[in-house]
C-alpha positions in Angstrom: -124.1 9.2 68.2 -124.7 7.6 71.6 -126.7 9.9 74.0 -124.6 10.7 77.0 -127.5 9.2 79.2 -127.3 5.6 77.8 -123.3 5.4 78.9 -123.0 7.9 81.8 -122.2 5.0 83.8 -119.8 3.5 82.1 -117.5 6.6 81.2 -114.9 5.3 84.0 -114.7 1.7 82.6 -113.9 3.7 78.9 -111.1 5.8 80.6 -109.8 3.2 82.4 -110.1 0.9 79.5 -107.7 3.5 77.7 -105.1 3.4 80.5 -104.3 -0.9 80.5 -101.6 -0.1 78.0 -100.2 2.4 80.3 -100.2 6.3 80.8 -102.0 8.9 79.2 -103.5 12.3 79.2 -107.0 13.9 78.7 -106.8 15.3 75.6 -105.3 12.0 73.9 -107.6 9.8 75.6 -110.5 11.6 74.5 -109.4 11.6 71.3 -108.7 7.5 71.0 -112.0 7.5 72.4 -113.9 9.3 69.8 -111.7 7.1 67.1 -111.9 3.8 68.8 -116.1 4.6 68.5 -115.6 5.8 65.2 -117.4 9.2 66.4 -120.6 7.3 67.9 -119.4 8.6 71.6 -117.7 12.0 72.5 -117.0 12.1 75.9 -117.4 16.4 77.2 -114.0 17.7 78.5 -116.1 18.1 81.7 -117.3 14.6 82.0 -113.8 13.6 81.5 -112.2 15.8 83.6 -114.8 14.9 86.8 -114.5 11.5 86.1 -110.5 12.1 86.0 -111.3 13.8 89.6 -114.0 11.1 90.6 -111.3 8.1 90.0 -108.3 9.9 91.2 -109.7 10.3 94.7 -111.4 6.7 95.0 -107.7 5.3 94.2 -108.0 4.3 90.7 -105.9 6.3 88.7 -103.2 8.6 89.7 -101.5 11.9 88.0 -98.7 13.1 87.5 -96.6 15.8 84.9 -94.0 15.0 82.1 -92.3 18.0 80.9 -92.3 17.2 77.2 -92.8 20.0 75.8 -90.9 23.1 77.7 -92.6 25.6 75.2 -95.9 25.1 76.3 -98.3 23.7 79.9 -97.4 21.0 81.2 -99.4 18.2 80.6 -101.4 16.1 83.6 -100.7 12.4 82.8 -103.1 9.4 84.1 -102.6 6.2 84.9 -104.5 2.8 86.3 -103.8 1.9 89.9 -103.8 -1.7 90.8 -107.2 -0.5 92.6 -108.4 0.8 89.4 -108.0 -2.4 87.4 -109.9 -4.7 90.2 -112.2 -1.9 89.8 -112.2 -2.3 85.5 -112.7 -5.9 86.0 -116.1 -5.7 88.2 -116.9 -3.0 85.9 -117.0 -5.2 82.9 -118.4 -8.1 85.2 -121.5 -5.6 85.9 -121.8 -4.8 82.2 -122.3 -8.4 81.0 -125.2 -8.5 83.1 -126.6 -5.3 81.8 -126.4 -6.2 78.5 -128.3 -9.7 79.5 -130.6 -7.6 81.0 -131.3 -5.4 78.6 -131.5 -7.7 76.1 -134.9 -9.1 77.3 -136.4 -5.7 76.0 -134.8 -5.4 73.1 -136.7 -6.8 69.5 -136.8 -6.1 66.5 -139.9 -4.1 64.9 
C-alpha cells in the first residue's frame, strides 16, 4: 500500500486522469482507483471529496446530478473542464521531472 504522503500531490492528476473518458461520480471513481492500482492506493472519501471541492472551484471539473436512480440520492456527477485537462497535462509534465529527480536517490541495497 502506497502511504498517502508519497502521492498527496498527485491525487488531482488520479481523479482527473479517471474523468478523460468522460463523467463520473465519487464513489465509482474511487473504486476504478483502488482496481486500476490493484489495492496499492485508496484514496479516503475525504481526500476525494476536498479534492472534488479543491478542483471544482479552480475551474477544472464541474458537477452536476443525473437522476438515475429515483429510489434513492441523487448522485453528484464530475467531469474535466477544458481548464482541467491543460491542468492534467502540466500535471504529468511536473511528474516526469519528479520521477527524474527522484530517481537520483533511488538504489538498490
Amino acid at each position: 500500500m502506497i502511504s498517502s504522503d508519497v502521492i498527496r500531490g498527485y491525487n488531482d492528476t488520479l481523479i482527473l486522469y479517471m474523468l478523460l473518458e468522460g463523467e463520473s461520480y465519487g464513489y465509482e471513481i474511487s473504486k476504478n482507483i483502488r482496481q486500476l492500482t490493484e489495492e496499492k492506493y485508496v484514496m479516503k472519501e475525504t481526500t476525494l471529496y476536498s479534492a472534488f471541492t479543491r478542483l471544482e472551484k479552480n475551474g477544472y471539473i464541474e458537477s452536476f446530478y443525473l437522476d438515475e436512480n429515483s429510489l434513492g440520492k441523487r448522485r453528484t456527477y464530475y467531469r474535466i473542464t477544458p481548464p482541467g485537462l491543460d491542468y492534467y497535462r502540466e500535471k504529468c509534465e511536473e511528474w516526469k521531472v519528479t520521477q527524474e529527480v527522484v530517481n537520483l536517490f533511488i538504489r538498490e541495497l
